[in-house]
N, CA, C and O atoms as a Tinker XYZ file with bonds, in Angstrom:
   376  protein
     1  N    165.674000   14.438000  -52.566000    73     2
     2  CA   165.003000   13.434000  -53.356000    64     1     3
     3  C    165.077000   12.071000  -52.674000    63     2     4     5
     4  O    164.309000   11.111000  -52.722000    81     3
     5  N    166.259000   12.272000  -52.007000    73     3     6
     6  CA   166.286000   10.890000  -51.451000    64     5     7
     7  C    165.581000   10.376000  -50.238000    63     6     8     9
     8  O    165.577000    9.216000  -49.827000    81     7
     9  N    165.045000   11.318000  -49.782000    73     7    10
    10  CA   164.029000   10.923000  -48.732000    64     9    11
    11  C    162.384000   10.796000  -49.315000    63    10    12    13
    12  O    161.496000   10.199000  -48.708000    81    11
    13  N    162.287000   11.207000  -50.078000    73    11    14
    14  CA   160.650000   11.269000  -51.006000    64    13    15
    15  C    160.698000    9.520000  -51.057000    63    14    16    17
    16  O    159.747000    8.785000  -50.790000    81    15
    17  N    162.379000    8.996000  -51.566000    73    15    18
    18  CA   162.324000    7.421000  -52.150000    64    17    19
    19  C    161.884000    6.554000  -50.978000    63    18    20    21
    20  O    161.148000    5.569000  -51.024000    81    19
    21  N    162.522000    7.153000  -49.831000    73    19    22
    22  CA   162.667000    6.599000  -48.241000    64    21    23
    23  C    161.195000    6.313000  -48.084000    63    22    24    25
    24  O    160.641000    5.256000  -47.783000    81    23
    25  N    160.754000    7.343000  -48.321000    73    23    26
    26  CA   159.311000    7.520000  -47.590000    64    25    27
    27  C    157.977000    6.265000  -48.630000    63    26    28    29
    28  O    156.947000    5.625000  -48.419000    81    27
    29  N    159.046000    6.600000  -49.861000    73    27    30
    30  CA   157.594000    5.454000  -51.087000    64    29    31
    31  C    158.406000    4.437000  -50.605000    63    30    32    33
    32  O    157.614000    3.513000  -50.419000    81    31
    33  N    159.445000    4.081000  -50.313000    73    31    34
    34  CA   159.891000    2.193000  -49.767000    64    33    35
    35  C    159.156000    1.924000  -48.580000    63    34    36    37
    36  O    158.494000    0.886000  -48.583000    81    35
    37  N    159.123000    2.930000  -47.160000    73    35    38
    38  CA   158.553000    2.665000  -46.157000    64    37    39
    39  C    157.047000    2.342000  -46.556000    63    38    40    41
    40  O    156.420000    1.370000  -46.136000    81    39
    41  N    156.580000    3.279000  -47.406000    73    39    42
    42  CA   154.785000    3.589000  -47.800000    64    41    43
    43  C    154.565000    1.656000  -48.539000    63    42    44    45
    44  O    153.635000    0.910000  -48.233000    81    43
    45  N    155.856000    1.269000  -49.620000    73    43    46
    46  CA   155.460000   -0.162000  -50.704000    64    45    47
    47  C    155.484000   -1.339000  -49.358000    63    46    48    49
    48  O    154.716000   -2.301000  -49.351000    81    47
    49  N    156.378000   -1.106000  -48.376000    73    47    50
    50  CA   156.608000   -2.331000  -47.267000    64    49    51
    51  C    156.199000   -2.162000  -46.353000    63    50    52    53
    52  O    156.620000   -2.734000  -45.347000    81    51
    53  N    154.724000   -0.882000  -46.331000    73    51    54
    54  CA   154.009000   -1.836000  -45.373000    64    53    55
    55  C    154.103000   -1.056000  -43.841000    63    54    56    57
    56  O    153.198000   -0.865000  -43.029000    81    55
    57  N    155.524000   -0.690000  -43.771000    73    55    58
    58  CA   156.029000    0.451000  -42.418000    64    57    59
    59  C    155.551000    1.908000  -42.663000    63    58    60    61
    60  O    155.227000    2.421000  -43.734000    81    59
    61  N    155.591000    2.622000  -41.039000    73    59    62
    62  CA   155.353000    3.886000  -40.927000    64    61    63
    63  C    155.776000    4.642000  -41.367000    63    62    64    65
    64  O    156.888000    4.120000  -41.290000    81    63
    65  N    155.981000    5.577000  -41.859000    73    63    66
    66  CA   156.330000    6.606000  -43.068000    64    65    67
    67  C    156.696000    8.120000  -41.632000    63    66    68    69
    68  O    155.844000    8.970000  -41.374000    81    67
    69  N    157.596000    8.088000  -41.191000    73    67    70
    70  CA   157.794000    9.044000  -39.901000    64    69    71
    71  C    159.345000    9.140000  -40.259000    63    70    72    73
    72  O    160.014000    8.392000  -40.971000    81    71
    73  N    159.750000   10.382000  -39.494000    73    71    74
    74  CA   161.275000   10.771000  -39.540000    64    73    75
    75  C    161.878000    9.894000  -39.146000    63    74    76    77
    76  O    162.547000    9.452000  -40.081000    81    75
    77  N    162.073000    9.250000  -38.096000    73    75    78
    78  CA   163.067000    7.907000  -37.806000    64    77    79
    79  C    163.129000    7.271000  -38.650000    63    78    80    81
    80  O    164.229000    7.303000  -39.201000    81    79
    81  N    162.177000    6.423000  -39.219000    73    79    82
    82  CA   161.938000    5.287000  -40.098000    64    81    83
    83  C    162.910000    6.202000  -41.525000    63    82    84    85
    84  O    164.040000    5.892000  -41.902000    81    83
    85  N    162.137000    7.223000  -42.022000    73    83    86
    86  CA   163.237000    7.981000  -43.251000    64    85    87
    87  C    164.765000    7.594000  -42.871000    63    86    88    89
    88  O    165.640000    6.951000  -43.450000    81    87
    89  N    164.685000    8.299000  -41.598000    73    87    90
    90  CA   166.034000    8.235000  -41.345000    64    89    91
    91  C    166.859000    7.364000  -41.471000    63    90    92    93
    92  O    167.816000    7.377000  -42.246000    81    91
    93  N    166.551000    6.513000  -40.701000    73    91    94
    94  CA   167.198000    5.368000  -41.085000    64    93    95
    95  C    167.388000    4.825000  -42.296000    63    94    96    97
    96  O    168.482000    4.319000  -42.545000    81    95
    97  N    166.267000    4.835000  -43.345000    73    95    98
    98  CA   166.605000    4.498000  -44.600000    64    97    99
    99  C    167.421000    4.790000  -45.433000    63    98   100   101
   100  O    168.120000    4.031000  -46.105000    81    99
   101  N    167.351000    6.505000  -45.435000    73    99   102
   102  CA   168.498000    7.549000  -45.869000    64   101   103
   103  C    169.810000    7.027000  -45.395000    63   102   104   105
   104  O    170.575000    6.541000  -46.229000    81   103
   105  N    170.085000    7.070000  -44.363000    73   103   106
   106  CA   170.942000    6.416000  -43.900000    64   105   107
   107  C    172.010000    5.070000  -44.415000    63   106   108   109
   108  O    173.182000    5.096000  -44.793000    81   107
   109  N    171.276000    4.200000  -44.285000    73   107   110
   110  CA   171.439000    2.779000  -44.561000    64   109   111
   111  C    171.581000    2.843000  -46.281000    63   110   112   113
   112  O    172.182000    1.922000  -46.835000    81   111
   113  N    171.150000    3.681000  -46.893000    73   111   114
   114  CA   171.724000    3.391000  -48.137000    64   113   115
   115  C    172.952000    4.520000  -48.357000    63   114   116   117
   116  O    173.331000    4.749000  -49.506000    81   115
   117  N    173.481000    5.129000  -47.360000    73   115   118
   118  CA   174.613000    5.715000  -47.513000    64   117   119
   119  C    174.485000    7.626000  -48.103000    63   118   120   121
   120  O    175.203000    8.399000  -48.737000    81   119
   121  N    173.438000    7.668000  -47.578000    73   119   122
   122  CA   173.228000    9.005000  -47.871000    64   121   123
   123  C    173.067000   10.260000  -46.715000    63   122   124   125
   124  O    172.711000   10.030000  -45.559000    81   123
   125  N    173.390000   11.620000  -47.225000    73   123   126
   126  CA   173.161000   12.305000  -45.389000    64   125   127
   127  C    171.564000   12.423000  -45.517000    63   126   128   129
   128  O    170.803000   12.835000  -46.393000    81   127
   129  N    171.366000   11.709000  -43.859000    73   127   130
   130  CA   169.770000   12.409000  -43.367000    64   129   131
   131  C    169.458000   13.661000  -43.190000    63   130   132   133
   132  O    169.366000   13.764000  -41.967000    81   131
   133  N    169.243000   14.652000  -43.646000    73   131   134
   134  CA   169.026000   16.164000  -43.839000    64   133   135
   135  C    167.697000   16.269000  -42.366000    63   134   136   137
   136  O    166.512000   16.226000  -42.696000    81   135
   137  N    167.972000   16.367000  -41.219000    73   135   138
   138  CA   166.750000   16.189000  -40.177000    64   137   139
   139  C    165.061000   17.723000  -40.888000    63   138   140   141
   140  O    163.864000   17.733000  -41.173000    81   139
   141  N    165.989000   18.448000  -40.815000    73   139   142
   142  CA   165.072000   19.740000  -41.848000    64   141   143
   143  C    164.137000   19.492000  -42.267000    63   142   144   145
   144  O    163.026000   19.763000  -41.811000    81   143
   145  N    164.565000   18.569000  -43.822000    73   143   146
   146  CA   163.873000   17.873000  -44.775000    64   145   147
   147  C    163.593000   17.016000  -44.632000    63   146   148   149
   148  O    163.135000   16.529000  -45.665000    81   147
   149  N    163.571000   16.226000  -43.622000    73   147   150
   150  CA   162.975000   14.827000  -42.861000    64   149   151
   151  C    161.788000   15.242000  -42.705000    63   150   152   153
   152  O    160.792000   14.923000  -43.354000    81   151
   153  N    161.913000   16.248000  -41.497000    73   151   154
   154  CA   160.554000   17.006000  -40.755000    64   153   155
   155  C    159.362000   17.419000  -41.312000    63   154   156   157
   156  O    158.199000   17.143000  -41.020000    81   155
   157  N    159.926000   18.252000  -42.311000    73   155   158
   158  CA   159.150000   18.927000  -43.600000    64   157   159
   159  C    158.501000   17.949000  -44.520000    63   158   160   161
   160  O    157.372000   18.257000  -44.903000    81   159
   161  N    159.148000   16.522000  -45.058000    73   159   162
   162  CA   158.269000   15.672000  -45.704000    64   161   163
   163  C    157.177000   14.791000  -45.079000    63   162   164   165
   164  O    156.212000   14.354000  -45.707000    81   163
   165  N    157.365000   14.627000  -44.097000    73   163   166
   166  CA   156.549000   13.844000  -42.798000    64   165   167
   167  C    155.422000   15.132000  -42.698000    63   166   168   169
   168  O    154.235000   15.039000  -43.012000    81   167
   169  N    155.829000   15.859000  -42.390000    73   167   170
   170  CA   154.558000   17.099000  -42.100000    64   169   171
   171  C    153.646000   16.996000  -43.162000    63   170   172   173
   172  O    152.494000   16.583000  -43.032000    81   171
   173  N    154.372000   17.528000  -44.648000    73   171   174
   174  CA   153.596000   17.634000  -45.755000    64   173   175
   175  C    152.717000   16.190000  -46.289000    63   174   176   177
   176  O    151.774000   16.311000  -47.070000    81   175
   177  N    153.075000   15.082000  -45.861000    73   175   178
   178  CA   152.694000   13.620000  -45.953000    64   177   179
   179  C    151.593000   13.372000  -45.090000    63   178   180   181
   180  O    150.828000   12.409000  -45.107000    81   179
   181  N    151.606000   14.463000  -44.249000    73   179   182
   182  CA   150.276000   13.953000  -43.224000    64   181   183
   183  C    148.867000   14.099000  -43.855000    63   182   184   185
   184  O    148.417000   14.998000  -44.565000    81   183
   185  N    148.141000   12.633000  -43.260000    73   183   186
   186  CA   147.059000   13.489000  -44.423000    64   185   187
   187  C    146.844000   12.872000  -45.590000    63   186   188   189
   188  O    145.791000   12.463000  -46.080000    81   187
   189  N    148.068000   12.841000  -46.031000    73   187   190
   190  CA   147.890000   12.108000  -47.171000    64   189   191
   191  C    147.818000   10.590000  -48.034000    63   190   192   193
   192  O    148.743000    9.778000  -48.007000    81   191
   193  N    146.380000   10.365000  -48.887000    73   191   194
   194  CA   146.559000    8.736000  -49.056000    64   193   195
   195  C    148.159000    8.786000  -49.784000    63   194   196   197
   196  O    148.305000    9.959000  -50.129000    81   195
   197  N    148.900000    8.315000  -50.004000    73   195   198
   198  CA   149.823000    7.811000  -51.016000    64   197   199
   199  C    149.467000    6.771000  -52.288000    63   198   200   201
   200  O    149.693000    6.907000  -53.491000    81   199
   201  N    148.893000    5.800000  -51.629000    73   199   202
   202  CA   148.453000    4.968000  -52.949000    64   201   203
   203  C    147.766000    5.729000  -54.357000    63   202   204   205
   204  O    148.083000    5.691000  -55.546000    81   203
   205  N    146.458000    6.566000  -53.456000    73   203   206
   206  CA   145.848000    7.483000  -54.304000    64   205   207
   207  C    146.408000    8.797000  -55.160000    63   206   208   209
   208  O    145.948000    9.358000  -56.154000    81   207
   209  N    147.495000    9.030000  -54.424000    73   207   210
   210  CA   148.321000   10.270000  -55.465000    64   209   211
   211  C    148.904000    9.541000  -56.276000    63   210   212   213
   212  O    148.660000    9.611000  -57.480000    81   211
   213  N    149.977000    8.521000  -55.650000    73   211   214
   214  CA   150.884000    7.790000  -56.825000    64   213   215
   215  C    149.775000    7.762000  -58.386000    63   214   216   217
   216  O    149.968000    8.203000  -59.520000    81   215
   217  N    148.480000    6.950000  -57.692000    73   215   218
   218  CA   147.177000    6.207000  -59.303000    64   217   219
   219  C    147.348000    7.861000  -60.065000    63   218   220   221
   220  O    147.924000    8.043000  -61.137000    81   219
   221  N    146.963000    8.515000  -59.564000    73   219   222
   222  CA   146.442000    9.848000  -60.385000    64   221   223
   223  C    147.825000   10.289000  -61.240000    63   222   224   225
   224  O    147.804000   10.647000  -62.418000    81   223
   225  N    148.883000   10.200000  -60.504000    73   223   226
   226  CA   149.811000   10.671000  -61.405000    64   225   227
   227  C    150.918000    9.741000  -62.200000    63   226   228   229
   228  O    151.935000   10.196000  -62.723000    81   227
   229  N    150.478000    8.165000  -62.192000    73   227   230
   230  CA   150.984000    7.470000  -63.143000    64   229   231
   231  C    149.748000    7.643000  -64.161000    63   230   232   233
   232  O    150.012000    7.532000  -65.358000    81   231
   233  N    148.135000    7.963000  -63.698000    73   231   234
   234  CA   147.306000    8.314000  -65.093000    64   233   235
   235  C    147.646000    9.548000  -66.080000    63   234   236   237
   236  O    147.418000    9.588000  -67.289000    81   235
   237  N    148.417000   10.830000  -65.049000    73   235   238
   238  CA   148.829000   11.733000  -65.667000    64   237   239
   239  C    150.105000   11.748000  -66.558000    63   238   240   241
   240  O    150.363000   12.545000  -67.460000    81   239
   241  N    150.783000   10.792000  -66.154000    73   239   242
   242  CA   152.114000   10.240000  -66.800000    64   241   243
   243  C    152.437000    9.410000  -68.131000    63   242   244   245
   244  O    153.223000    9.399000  -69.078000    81   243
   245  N    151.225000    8.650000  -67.555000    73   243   246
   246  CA   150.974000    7.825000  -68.920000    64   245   247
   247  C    150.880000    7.891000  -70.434000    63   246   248   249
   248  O    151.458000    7.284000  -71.335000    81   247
   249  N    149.859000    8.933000  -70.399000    73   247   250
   250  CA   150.208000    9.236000  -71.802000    64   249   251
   251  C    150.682000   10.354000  -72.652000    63   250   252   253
   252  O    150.357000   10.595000  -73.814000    81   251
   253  N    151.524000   11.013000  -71.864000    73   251   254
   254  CA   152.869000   11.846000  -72.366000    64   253   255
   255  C    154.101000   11.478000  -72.856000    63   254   256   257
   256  O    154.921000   12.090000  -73.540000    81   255
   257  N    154.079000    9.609000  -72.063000    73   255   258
   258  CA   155.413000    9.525000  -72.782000    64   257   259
   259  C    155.094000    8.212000  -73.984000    63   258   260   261
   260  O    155.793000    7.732000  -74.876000    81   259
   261  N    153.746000    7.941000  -73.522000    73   259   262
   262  CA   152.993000    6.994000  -75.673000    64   261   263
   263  C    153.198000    7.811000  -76.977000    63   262   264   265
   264  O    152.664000    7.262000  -77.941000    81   263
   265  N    153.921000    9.146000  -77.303000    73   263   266
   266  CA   153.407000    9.977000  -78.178000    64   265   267
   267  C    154.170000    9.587000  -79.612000    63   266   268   269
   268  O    155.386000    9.563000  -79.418000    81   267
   269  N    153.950000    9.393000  -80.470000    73   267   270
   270  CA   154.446000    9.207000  -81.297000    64   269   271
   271  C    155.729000   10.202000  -81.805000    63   270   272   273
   272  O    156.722000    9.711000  -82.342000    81   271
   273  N    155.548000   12.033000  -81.509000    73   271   274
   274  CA   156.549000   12.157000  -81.811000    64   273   275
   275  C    157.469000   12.314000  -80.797000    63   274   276   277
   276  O    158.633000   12.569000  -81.105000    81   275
   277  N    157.140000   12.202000  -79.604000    73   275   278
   278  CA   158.389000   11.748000  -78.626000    64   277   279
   279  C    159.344000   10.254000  -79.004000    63   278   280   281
   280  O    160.574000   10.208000  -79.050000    81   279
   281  N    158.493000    9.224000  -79.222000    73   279   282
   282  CA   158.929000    8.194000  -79.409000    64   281   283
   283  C    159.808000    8.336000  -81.128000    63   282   284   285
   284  O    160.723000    7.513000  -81.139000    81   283
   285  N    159.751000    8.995000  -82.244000    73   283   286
   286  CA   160.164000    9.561000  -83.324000    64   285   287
   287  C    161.500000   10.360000  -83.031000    63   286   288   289
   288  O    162.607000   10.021000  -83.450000    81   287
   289  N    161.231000   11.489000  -82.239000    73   287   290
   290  CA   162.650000   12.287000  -81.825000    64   289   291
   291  C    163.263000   11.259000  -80.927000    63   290   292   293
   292  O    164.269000   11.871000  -80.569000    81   291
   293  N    163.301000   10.405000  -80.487000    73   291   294
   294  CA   164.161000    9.370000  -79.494000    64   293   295
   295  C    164.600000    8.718000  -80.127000    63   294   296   297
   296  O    165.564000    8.301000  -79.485000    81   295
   297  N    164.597000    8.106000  -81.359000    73   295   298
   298  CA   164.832000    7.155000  -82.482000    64   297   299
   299  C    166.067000    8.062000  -83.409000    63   298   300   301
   300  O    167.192000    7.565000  -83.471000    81   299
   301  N    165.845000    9.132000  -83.970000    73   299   302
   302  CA   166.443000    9.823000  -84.518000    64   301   303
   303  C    168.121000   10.011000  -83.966000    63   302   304   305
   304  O    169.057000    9.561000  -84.627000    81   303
   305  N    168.240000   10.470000  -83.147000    73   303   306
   306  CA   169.533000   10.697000  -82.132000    64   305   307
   307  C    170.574000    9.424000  -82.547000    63   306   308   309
   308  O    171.698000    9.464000  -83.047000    81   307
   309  N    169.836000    8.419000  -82.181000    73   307   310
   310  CA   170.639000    6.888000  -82.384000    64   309   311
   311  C    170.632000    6.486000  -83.200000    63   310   312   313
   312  O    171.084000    5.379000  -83.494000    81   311
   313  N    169.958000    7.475000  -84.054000    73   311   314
   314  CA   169.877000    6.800000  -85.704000    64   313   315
   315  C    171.732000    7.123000  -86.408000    63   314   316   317
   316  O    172.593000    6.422000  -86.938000    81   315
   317  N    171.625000    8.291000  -86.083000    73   315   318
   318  CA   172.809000    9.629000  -86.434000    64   317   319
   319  C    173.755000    9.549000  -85.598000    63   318   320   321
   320  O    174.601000   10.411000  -85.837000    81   319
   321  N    174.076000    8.729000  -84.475000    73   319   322
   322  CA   174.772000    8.316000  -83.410000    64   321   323
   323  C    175.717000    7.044000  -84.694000    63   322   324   325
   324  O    176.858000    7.357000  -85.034000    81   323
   325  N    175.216000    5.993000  -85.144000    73   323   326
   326  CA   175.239000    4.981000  -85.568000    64   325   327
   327  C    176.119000    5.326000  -86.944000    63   326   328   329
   328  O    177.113000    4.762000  -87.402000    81   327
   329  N    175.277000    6.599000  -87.471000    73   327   330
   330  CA   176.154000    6.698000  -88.911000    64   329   331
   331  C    177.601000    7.347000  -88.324000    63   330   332   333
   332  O    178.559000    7.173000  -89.077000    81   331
   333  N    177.855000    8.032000  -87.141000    73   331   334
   334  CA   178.611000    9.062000  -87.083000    64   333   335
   335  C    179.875000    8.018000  -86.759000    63   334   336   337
   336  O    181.041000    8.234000  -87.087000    81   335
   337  N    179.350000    6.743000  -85.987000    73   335   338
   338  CA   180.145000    5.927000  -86.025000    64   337   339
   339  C    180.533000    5.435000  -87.063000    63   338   340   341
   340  O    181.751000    5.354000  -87.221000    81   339
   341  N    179.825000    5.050000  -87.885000    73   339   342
   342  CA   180.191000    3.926000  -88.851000    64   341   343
   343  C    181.252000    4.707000  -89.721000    63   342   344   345
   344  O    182.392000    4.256000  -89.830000    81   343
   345  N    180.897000    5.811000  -90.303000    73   343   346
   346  CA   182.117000    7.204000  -90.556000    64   345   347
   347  C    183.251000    6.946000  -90.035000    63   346   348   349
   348  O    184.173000    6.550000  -90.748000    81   347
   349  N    183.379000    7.099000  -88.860000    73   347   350
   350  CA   184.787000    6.937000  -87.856000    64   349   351
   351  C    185.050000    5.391000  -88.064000    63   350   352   353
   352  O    186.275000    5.276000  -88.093000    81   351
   353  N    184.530000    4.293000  -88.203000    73   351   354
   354  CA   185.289000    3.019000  -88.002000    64   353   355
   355  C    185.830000    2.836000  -89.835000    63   354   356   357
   356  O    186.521000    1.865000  -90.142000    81   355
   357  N    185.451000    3.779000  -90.803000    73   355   358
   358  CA   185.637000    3.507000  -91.997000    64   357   359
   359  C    187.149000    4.378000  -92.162000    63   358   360   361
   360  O    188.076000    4.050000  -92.903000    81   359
   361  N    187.108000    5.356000  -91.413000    73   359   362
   362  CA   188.191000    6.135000  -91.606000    64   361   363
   363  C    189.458000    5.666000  -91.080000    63   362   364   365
   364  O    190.592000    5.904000  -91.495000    81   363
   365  N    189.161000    5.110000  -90.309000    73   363   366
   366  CA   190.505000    3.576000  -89.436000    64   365   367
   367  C    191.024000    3.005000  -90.267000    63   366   368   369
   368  O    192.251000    2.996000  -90.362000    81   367
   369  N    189.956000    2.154000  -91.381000    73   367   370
   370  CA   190.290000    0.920000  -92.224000    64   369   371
   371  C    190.166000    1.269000  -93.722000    63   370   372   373
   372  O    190.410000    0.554000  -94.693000    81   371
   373  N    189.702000    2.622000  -93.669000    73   371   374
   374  CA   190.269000    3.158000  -95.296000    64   373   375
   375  C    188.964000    2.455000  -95.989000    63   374   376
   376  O    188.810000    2.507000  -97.209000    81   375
């Protein structure tokens, strides 16, 4: 995963998107450069716009996570989080 990130930082600033350049990035933030999976993402990247995949799949992204009952079951959890506490800080102080 951490080279996919390498490759969208090289792709946002502008630099060549090639195994060295990964490499180094991987690198420099303290991670192992896997040369394998270097090779293999550079290959599969050829070819490809980036700007134009990223658009299509923040359009595909988009509105899966607007949904009302996603946004409903996410609310709930912390709702029941809150009482489970308030339970426990009552049982302290009687």
């Amino acid at each position: 995963m951490e080279n996919i990130y390498a490759a969208l930082l090289l792709h946002k600033a502008g630099k060549e998107v090639n195994e060295h350049n990964i490499k180094i990035v991987v690198t420099a933030a303290g991670a192992h450069a896997d040369e394998g999976k270097i090779k293999s993402l550079v290959a599969s990247l050829k070819g490809v716009d980036i700007d134009k995949e990223l658009a299509s799949a923040s359009l595909v992204a988009a509105p899966a996570s607007g949904t009302p009952k996603a946004e409903a079951k996410a609310e709930a959890p912390k709702e029941e989080k809150k009482a489970a506490a308030a339970e426990g800080l009552s049982a302290l102080f009687g």
